[in-house]
Jmol script that loads the backbone (N, CA, C; Angstrom):
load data "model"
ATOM      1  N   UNK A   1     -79.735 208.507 161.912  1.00  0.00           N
ATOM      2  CA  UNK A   1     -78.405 209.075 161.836  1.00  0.00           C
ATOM      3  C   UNK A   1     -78.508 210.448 161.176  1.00  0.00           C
ATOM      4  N   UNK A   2     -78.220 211.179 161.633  1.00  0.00           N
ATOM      5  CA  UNK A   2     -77.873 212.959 161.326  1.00  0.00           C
ATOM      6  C   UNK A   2     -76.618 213.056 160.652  1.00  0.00           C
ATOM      7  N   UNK A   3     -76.665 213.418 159.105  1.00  0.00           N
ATOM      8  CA  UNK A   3     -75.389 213.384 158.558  1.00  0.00           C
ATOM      9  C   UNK A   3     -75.353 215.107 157.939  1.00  0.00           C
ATOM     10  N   UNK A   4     -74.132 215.995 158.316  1.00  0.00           N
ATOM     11  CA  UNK A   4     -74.042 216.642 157.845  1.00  0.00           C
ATOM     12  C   UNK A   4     -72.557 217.338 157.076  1.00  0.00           C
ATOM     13  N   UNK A   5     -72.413 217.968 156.756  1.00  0.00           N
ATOM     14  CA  UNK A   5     -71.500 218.697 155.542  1.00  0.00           C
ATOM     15  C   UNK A   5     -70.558 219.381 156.703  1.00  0.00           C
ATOM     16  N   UNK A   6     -69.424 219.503 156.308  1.00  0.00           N
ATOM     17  CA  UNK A   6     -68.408 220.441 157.003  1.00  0.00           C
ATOM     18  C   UNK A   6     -67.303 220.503 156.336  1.00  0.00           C
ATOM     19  N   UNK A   7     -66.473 222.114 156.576  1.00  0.00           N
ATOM     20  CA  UNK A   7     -65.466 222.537 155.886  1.00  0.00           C
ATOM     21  C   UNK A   7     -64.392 222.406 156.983  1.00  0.00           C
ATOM     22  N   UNK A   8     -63.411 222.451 156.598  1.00  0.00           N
ATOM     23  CA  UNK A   8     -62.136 222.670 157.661  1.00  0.00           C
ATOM     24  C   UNK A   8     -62.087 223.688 158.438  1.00  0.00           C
ATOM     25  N   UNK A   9     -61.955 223.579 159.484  1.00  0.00           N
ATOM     26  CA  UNK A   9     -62.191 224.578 160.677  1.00  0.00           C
ATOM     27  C   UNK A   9     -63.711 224.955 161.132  1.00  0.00           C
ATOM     28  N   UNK A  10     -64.814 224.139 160.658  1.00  0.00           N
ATOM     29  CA  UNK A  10     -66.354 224.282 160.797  1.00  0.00           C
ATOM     30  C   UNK A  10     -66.468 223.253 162.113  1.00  0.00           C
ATOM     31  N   UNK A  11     -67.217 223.360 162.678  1.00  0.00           N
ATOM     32  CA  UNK A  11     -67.613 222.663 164.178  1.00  0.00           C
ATOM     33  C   UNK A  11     -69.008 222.065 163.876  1.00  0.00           C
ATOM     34  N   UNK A  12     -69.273 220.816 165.007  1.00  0.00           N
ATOM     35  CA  UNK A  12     -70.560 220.583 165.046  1.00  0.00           C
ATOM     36  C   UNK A  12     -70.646 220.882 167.120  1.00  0.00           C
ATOM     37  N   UNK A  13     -71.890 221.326 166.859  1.00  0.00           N
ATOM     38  CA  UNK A  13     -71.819 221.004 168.625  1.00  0.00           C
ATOM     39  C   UNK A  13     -72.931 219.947 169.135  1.00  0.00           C
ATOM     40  N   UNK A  14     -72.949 219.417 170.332  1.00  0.00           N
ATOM     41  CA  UNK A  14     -73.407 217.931 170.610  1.00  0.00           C
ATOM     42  C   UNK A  14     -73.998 218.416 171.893  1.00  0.00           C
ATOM     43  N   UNK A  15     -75.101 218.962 172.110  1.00  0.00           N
ATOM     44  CA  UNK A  15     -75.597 219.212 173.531  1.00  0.00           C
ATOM     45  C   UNK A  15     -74.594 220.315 173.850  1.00  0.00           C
ATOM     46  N   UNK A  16     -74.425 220.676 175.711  1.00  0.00           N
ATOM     47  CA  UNK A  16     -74.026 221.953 176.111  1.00  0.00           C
ATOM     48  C   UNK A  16     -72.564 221.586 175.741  1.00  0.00           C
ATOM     49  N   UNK A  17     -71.852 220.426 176.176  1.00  0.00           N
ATOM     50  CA  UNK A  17     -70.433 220.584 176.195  1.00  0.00           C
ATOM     51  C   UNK A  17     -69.423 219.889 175.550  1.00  0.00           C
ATOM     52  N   UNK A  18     -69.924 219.118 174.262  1.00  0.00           N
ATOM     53  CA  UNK A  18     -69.137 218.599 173.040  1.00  0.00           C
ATOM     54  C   UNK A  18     -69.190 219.048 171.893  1.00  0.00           C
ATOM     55  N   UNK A  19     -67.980 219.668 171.452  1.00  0.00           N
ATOM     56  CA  UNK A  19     -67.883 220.329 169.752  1.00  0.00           C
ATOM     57  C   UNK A  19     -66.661 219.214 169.176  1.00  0.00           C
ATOM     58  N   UNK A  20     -67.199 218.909 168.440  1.00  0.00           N
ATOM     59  CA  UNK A  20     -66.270 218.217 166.923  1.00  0.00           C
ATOM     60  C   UNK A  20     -65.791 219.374 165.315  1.00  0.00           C
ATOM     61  N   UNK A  21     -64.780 219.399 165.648  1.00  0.00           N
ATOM     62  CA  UNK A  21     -64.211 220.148 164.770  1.00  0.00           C
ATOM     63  C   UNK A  21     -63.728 219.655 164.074  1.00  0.00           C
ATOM     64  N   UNK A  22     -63.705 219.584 162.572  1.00  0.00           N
ATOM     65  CA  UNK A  22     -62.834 219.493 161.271  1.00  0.00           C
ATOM     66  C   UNK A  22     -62.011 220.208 161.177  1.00  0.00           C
ATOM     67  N   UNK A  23     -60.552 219.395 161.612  1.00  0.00           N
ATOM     68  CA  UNK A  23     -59.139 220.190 161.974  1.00  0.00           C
ATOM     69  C   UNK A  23     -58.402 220.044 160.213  1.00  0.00           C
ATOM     70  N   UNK A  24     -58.542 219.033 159.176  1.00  0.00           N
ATOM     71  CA  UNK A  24     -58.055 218.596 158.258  1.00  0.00           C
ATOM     72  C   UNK A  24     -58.803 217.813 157.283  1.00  0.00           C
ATOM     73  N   UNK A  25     -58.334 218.086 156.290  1.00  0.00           N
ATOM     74  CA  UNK A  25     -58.884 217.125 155.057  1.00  0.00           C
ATOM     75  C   UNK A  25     -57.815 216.808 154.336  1.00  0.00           C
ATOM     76  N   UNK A  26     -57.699 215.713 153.760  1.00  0.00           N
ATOM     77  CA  UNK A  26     -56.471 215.432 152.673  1.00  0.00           C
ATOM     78  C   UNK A  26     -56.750 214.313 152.485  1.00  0.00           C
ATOM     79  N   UNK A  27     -57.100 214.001 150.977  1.00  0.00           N
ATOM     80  CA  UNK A  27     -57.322 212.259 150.521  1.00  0.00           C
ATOM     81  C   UNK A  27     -58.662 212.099 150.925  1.00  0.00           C
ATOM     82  N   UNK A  28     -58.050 210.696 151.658  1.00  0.00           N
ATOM     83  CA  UNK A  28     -59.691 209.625 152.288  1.00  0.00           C
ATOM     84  C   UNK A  28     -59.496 210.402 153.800  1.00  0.00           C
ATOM     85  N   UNK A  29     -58.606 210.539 154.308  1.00  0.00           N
ATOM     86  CA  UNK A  29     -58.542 211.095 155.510  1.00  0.00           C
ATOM     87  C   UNK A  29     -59.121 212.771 156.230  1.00  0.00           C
ATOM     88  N   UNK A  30     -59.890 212.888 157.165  1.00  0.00           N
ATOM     89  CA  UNK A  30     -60.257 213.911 158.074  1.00  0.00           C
ATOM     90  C   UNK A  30     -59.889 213.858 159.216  1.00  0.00           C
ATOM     91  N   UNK A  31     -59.264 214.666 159.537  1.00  0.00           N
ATOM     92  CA  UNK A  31     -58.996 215.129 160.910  1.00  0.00           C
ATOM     93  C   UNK A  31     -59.824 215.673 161.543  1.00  0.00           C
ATOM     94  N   UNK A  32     -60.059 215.346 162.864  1.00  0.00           N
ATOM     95  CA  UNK A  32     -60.979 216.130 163.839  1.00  0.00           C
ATOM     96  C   UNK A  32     -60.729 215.882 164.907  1.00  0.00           C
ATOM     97  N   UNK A  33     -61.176 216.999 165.574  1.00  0.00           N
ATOM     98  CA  UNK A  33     -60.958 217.679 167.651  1.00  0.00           C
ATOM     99  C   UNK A  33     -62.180 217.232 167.715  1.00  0.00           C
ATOM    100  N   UNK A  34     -62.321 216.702 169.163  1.00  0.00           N
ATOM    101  CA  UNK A  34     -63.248 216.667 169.799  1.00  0.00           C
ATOM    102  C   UNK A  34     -62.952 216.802 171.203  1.00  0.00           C
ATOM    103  N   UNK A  35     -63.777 218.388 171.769  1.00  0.00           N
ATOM    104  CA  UNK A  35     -63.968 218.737 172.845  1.00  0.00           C
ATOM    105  C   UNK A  35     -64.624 218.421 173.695  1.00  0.00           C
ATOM    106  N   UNK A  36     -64.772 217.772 174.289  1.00  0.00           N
ATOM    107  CA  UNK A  36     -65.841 216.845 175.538  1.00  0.00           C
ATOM    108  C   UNK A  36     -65.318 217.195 176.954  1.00  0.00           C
ATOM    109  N   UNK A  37     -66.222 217.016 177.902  1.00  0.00           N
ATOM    110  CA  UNK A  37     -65.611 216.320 179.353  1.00  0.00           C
ATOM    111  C   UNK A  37     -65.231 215.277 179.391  1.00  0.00           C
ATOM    112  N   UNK A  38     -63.952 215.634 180.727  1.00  0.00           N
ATOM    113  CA  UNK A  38     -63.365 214.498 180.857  1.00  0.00           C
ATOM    114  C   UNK A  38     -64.052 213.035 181.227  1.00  0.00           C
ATOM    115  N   UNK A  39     -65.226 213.336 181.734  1.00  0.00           N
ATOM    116  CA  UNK A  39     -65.596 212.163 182.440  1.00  0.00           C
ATOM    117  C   UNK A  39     -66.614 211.583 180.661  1.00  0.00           C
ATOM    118  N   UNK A  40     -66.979 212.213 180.321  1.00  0.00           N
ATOM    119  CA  UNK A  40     -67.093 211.385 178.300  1.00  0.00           C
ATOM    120  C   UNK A  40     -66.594 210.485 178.128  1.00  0.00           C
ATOM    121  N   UNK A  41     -65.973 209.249 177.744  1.00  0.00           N
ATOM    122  CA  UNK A  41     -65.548 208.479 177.414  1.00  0.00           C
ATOM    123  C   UNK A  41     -65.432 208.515 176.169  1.00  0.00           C
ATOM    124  N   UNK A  42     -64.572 208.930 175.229  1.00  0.00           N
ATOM    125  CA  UNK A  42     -64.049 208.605 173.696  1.00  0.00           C
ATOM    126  C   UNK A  42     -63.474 207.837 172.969  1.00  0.00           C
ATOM    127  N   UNK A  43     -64.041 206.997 172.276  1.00  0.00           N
ATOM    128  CA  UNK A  43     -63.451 206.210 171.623  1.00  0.00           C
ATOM    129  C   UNK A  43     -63.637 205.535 169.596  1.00  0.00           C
ATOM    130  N   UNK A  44     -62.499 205.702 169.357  1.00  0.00           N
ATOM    131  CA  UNK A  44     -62.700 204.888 167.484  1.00  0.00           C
ATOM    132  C   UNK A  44     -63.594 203.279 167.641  1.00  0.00           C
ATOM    133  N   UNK A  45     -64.130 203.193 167.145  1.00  0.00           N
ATOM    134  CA  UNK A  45     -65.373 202.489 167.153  1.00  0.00           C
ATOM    135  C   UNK A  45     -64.483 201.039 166.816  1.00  0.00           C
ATOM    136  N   UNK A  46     -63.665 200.891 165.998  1.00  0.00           N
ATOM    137  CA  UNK A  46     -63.046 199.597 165.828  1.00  0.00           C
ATOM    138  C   UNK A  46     -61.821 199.206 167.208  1.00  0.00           C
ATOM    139  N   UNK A  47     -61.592 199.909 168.047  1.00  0.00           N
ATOM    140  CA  UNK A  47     -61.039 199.911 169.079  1.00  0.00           C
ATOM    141  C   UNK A  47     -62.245 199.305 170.233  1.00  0.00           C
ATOM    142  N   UNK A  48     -63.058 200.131 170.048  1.00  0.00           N
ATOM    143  CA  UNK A  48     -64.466 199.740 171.020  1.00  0.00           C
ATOM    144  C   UNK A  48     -64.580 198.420 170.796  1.00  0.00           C
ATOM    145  N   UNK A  49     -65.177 197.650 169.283  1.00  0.00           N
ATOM    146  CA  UNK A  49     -65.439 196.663 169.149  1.00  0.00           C
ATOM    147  C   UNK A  49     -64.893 195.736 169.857  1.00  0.00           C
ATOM    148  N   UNK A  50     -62.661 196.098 169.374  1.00  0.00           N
ATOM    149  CA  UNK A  50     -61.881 195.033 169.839  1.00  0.00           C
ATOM    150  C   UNK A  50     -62.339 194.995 171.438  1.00  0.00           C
ATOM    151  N   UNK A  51     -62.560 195.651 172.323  1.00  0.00           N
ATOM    152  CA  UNK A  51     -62.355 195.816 173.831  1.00  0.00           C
ATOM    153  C   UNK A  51     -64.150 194.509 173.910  1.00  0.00           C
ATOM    154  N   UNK A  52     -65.200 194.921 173.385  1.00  0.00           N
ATOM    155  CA  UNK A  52     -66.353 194.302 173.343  1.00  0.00           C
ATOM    156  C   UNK A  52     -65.857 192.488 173.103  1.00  0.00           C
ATOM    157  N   UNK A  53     -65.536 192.722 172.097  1.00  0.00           N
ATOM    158  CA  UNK A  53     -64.598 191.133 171.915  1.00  0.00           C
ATOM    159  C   UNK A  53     -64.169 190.437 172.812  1.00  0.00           C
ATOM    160  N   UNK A  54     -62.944 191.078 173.406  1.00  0.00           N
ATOM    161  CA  UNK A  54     -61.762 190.591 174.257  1.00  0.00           C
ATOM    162  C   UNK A  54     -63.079 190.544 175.509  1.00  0.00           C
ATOM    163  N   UNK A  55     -63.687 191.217 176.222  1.00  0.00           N
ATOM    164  CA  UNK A  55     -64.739 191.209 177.219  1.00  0.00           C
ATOM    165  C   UNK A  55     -65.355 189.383 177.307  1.00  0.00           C
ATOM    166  N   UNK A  56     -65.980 189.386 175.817  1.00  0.00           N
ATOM    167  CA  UNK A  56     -66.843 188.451 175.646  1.00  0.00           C
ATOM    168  C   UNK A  56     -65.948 187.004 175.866  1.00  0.00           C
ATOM    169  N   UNK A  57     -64.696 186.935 174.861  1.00  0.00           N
ATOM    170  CA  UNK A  57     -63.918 186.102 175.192  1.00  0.00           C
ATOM    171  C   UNK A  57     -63.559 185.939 176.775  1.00  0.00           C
ATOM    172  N   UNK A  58     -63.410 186.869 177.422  1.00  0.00           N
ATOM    173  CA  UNK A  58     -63.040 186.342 178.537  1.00  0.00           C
ATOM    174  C   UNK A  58     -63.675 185.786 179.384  1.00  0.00           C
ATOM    175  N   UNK A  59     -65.153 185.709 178.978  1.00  0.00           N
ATOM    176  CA  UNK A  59     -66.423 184.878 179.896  1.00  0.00           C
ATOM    177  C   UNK A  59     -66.552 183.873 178.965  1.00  0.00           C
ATOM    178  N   UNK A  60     -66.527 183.686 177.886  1.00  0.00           N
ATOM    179  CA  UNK A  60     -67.055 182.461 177.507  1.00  0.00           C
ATOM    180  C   UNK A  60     -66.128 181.132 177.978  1.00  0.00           C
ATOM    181  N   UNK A  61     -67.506 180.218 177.857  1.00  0.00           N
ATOM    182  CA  UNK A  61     -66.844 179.052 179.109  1.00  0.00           C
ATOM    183  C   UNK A  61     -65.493 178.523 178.546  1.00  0.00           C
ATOM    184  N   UNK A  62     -65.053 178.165 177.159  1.00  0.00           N
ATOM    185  CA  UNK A  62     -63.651 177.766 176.783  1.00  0.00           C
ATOM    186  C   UNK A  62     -62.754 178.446 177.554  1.00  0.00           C
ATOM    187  N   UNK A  63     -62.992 180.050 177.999  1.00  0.00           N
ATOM    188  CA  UNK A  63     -61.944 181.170 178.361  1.00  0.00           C
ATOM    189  C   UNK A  63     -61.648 180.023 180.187  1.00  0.00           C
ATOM    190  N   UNK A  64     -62.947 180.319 180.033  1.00  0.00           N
ATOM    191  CA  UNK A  64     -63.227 179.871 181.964  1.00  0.00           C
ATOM    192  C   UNK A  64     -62.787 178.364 181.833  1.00  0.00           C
ATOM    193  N   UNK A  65     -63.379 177.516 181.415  1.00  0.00           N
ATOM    194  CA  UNK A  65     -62.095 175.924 182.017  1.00  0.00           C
ATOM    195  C   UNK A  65     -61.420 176.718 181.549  1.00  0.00           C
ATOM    196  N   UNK A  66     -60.415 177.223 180.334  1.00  0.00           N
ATOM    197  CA  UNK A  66     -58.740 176.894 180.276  1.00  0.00           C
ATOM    198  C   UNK A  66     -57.924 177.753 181.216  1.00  0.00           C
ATOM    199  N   UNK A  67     -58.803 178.622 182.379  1.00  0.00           N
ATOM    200  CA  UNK A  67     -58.375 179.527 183.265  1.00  0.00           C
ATOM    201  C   UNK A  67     -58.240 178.374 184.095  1.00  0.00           C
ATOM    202  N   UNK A  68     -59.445 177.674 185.110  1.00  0.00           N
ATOM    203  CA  UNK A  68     -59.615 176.903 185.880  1.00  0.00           C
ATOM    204  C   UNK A  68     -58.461 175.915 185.505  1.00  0.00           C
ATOM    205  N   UNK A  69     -58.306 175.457 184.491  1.00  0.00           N
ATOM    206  CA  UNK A  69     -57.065 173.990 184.383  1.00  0.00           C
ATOM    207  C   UNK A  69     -56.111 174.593 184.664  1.00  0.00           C
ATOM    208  N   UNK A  70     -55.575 175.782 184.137  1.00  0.00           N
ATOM    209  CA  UNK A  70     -54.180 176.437 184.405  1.00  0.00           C
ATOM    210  C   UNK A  70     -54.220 176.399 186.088  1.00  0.00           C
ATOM    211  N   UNK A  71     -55.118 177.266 186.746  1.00  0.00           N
ATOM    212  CA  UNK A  71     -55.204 177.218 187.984  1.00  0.00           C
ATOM    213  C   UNK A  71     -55.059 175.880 188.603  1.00  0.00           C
ATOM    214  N   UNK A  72     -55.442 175.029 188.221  1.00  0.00           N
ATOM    215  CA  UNK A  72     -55.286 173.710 188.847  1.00  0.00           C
ATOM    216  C   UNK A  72     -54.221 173.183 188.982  1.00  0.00           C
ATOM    217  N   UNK A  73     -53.238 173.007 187.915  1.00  0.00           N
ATOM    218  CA  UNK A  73     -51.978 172.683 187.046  1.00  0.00           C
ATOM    219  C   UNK A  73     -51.332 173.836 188.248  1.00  0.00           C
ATOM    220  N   UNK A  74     -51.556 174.752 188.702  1.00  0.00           N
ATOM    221  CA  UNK A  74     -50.410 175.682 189.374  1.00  0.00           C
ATOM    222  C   UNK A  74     -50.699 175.455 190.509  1.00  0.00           C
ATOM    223  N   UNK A  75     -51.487 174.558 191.150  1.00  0.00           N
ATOM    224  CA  UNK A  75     -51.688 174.641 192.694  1.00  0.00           C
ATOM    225  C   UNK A  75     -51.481 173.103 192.583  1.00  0.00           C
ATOM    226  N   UNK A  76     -51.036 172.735 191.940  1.00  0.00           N
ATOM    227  CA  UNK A  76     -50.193 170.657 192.452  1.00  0.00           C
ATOM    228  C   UNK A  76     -49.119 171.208 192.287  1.00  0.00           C
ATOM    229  N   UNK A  77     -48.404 172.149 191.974  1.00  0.00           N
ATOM    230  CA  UNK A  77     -46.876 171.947 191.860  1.00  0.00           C
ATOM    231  C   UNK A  77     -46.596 173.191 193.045  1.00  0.00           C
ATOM    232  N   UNK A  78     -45.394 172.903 193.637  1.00  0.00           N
ATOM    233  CA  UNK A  78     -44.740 173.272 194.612  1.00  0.00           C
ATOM    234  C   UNK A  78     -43.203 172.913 194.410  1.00  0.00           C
TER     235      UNK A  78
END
end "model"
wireframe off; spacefill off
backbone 0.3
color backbone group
């Protein structure tokens, strides 16, 4: 991990076409831009996790029967 120092309004750049800028400081909190392409995918890492989660849940086999029973349960009734 590469950790470095920055002031407000100081940039890091990331290869040819991502800069992270320190837009704010105040408190525990920093603000920052990040300039990327669109096709980048960006995301807060505890957001990522939740999506990794919800993924996993939805294959594990509890997810799969209680899909399959519902499905079942909806195709006897008419």
């Amino acid at each position: 991990m590469l950790i470095l120092s920055r002031k407000k309004n100081e940039s890091i750049h990331i290869g040819d076409n991502i800069i992270i800028t320190v837009l704010d400081i105040g408190g525990d909190n920093i603000k920052i831009g990040i300039d990327a392409p669109k096709n980048i995918q960006v995301f807060r890492s505890e957001l990522l996790k939740a999506i990794e989660q919800e993924n996993k849940n939805a294959v594990s086999p509890q997810s799969v029967i209680k899909d399959l029973a519902q499905f079942i349960k909806g195709t006897g009734k008419k």
